[in-house]
VOPAGU-2260 file (C-alpha; in pm, 1 decimal, decimal comma):
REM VOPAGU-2260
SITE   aa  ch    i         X         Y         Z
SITE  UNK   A    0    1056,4    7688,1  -24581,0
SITE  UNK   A    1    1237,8    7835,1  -24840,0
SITE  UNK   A    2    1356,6    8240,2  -24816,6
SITE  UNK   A    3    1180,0    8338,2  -25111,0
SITE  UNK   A    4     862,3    8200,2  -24970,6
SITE  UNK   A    5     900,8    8351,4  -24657,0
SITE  UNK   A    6    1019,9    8729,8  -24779,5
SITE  UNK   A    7     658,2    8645,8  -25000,9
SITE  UNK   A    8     499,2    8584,3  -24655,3
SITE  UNK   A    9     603,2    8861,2  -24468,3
SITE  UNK   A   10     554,8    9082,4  -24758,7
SITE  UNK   A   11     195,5    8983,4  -24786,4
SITE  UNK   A   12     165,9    9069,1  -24405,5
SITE  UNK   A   13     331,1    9386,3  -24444,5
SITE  UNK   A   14     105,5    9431,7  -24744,1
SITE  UNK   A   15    -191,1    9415,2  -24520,0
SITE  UNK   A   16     -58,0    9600,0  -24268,7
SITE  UNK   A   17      -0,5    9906,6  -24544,9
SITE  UNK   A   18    -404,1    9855,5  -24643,6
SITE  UNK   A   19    -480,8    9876,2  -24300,3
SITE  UNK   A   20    -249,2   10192,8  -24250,3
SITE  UNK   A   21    -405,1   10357,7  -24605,0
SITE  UNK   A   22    -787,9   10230,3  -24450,8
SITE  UNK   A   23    -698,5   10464,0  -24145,1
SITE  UNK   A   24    -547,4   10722,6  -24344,5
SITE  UNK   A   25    -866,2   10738,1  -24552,3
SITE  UNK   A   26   -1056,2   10783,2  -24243,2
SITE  UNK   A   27    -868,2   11052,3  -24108,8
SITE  UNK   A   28    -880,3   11262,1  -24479,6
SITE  UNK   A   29   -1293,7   11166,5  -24511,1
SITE  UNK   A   30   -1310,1   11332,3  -24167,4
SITE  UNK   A   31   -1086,8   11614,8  -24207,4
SITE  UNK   A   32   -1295,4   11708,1  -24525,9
SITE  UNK   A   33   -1618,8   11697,6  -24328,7
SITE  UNK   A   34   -1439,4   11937,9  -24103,5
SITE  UNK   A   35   -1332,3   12175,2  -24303,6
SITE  UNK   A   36   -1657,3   12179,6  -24547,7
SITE  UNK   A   37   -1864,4   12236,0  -24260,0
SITE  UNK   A   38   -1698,6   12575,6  -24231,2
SITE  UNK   A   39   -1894,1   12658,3  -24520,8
SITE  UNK   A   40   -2190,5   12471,6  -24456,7
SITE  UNK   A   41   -2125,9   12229,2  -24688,9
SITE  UNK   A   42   -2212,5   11811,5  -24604,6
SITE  UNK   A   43   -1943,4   11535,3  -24770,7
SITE  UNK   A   44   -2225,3   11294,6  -24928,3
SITE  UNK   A   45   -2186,8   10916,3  -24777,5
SITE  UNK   A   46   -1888,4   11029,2  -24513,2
SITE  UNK   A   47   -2034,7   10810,0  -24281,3
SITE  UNK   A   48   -2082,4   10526,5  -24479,7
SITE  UNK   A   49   -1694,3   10567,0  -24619,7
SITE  UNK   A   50   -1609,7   10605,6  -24299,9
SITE  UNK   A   51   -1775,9   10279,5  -24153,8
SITE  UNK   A   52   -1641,6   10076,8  -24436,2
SITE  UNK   A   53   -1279,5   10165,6  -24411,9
SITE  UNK   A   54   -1298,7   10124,9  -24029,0
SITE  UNK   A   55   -1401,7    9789,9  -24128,3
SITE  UNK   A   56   -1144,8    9756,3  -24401,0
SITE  UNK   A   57    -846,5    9858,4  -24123,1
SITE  UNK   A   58    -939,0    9629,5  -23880,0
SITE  UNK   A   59    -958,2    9350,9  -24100,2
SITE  UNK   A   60    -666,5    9424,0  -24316,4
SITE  UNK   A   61    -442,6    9461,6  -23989,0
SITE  UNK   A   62    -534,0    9125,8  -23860,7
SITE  UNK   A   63    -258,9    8927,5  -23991,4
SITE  UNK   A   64       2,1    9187,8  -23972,6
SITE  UNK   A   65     -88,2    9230,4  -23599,1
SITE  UNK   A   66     -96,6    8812,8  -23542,9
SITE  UNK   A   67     255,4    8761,4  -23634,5
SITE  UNK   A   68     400,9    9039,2  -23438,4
SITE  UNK   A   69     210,3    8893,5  -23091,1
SITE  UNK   A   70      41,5    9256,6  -23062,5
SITE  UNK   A   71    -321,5    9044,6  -23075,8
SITE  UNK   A   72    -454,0    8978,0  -22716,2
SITE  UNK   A   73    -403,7    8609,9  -22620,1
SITE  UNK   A   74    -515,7    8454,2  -22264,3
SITE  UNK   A   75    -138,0    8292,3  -22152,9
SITE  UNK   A   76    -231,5    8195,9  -21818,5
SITE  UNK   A   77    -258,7    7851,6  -21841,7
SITE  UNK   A   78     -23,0    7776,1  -22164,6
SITE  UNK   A   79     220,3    7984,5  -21973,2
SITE  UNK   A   80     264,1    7705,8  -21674,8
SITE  UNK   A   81     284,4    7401,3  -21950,0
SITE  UNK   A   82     613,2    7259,2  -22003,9
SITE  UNK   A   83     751,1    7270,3  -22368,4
SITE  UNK   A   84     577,8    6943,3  -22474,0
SITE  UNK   A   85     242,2    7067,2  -22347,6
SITE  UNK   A   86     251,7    7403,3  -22454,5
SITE  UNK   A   87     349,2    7242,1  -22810,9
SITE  UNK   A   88     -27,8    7015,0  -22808,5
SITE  UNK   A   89    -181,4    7331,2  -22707,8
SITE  UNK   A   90     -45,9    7574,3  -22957,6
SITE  UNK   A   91    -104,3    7275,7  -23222,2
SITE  UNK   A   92    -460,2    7266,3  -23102,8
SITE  UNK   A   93    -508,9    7636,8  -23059,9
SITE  UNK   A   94    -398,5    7710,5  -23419,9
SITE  UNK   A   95    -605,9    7410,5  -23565,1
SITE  UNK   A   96    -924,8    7570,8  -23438,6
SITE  UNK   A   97    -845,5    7935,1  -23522,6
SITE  UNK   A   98    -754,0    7827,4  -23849,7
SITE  UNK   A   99   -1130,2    7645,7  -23906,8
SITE  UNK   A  100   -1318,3    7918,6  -23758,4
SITE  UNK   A  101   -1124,1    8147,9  -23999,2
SITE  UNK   A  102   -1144,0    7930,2  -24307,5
SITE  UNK   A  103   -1515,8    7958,9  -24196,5
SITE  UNK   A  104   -1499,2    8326,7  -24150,3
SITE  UNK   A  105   -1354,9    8380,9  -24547,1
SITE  UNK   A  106   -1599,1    8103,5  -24692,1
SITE  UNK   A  107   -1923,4    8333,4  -24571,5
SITE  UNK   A  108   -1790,5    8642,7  -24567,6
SITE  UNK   A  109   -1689,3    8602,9  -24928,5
SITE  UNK   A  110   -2002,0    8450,5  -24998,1
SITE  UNK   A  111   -2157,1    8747,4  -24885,8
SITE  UNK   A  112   -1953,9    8976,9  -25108,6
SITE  UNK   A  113   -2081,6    8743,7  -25397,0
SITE  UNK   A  114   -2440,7    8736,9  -25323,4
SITE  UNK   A  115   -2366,1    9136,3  -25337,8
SITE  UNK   A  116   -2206,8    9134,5  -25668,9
SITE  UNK   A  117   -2449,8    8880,2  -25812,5
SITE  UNK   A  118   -2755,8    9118,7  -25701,2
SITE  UNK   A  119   -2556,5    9442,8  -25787,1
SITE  UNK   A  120   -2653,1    9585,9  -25400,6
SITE  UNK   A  121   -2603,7    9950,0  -25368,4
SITE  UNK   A  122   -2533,2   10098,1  -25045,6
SITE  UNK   A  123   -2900,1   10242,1  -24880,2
SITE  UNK   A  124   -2678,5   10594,1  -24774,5
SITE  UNK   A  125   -2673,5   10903,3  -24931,1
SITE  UNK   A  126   -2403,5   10775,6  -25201,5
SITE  UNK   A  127   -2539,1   10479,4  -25397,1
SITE  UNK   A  128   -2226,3   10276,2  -25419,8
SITE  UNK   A  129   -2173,1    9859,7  -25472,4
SITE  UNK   A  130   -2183,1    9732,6  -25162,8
SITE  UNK   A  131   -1959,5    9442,6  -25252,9
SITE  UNK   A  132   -1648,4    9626,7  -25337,3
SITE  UNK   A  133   -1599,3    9721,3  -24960,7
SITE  UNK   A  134   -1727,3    9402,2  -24811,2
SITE  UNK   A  135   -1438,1    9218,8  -24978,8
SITE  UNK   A  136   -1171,4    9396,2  -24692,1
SITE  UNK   A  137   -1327,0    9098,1  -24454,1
SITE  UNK   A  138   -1264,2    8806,3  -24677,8
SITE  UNK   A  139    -962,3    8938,3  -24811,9
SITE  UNK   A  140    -803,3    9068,9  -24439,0
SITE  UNK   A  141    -971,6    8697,7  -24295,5
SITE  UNK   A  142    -788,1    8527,0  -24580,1
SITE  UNK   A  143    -442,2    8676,3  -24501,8
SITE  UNK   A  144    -526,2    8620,0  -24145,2
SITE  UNK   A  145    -570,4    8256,9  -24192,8
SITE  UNK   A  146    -239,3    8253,7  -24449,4
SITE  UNK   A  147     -88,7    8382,6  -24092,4
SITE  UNK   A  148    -249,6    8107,1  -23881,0
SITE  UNK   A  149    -134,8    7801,4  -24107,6
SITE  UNK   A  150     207,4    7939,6  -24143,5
SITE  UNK   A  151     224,3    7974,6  -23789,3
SITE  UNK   A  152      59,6    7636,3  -23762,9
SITE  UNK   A  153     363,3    7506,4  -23960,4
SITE  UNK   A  154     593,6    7640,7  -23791,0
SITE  UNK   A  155     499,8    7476,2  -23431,5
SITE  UNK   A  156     465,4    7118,7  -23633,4
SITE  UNK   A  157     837,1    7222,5  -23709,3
SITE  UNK   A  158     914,1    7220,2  -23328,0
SITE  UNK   A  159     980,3    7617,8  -23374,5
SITE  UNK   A  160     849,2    7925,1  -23179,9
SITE  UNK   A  161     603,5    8091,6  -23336,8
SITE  UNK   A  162     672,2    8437,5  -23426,8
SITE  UNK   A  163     382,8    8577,8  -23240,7
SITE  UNK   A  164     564,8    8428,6  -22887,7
SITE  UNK   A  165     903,3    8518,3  -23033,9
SITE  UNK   A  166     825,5    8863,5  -23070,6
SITE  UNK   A  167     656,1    8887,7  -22732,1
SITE  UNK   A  168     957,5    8766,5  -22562,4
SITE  UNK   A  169    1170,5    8974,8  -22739,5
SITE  UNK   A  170     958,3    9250,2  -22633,8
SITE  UNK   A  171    1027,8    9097,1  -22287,6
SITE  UNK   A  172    1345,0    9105,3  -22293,0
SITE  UNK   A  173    1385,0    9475,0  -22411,8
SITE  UNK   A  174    1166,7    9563,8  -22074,7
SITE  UNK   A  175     887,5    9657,5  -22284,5
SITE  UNK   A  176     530,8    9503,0  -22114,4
SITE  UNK   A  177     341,2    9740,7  -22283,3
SITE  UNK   A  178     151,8    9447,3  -22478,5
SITE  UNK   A  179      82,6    9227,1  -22170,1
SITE  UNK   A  180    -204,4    9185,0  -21969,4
C-alpha cells in the first residue's frame, strides 16, 4: 500500500474520530445550555432529541477510529492459544464476516436515511427537524468502519499484524492492561 493511501486512511479514521469528539462536545454544550436556562426557567426546545442523535452520531463516528487502535472489545481466548498459521485463518475469517455484516449494516441504514429524505420525515419532538440529516452518522460512521475492516482485512492477506493487535501489544509492552479483559 502506497504512503499516500495510507496517510488518506488514517486521516479518514482520525477524521471520524474528530466527528465523534465534536458529537460529544455537542452533547456536553446542548446540556450545559439546558443547565444554565433552567436557572431562569427557560426549556432548550428538542434538547433531548439533539441530544439522542449526537449520542448516536459519536458512537458511530468513533467506530473506526476505535477499531484500528484495538480499544474495541474482542473475545481473544481462543485466537490467543492458535499458532501463527491458525490465528491467520481465523483473523481472515473473522474480518470476512464483520466486513458482510457491516456492508449490511451501511446498505439499510443508508436506505433508511433515503426513505427519510424521499418522504421529507420530520422529527415527532418539540423541534420539527429532517430526520434524515442525523440518521446519516450510522451509514456514514458504519461505512468508515467497514473502510477499517477491509483495510485491516488486507493487511492479514499480506501476512502482517493488524494494527488493532499491534497496538494492543504495544500497549502490552508499555505495562498498560487497562484495555484487557
Amino acid at each position: 500500500m502506497s504512503a499516500l493511501l495510507r496517510r488518506a486512511l488514517d486521516g479518514l479514521y482520525l477524521l471520524s474520530a474528530g466527528l465523534a469528539a465534536l458529537s460529544l462536545f455537542g452533547i456536553f454544550f446542548v446540556m450545559m445550555a439546558q443547565v444554565f436556562l433552567r436557572q431562569g426557567n427557560i426549556q432548550l426546545p428538542g434538547a433531548d432529541d439533539f441530544t439522542a442523535y449526537l449520542c448516536v452520531a459519536t458512537t458511530f463516528f468513533a467506530l473506526a477510529y476505535t477499531f484500528k487502535r484495538g480499544e474495541l472489545i474482542r473475545v481473544g481466548l481462543f485466537i490467543d492459544k492458535a499458532g501463527a498459521g491458525l490465528r491467520r485463518v481465523i483473523e481472515l475469517a473473522v474480518l470476512t464476516l464483520a466486513a458482510a455484516l457491516v456492508g449490511y449494516i451501511v446498505y439499510w441504514t443508508f436506505s433508511d436515511a433515503m426513505f427519510s429524505r424521499e418522504i421529507e420525515e420530520v422529527a415527532q419532538g418539540s423541534v420539527p427537524f429532517l430526520i434524515w440529516i442525523p440518521k446519516l452518522a450510522i451509514p456514514l460512521g458504519s461505512g468508515i468502519l467497514l473502510i477499517a475492516i477491509l483495510d485491516e482485512l488486507l493487511v492479514v492477506l499480506r501476512g502482517q499484524k493488524p494494527s488493532y493487535v499491534r497496538a494492543a501489544e504495544e500497549r502490552a509492552a508499555r505495562g498498560d492492561f487497562s484495555a484487557e479483559m
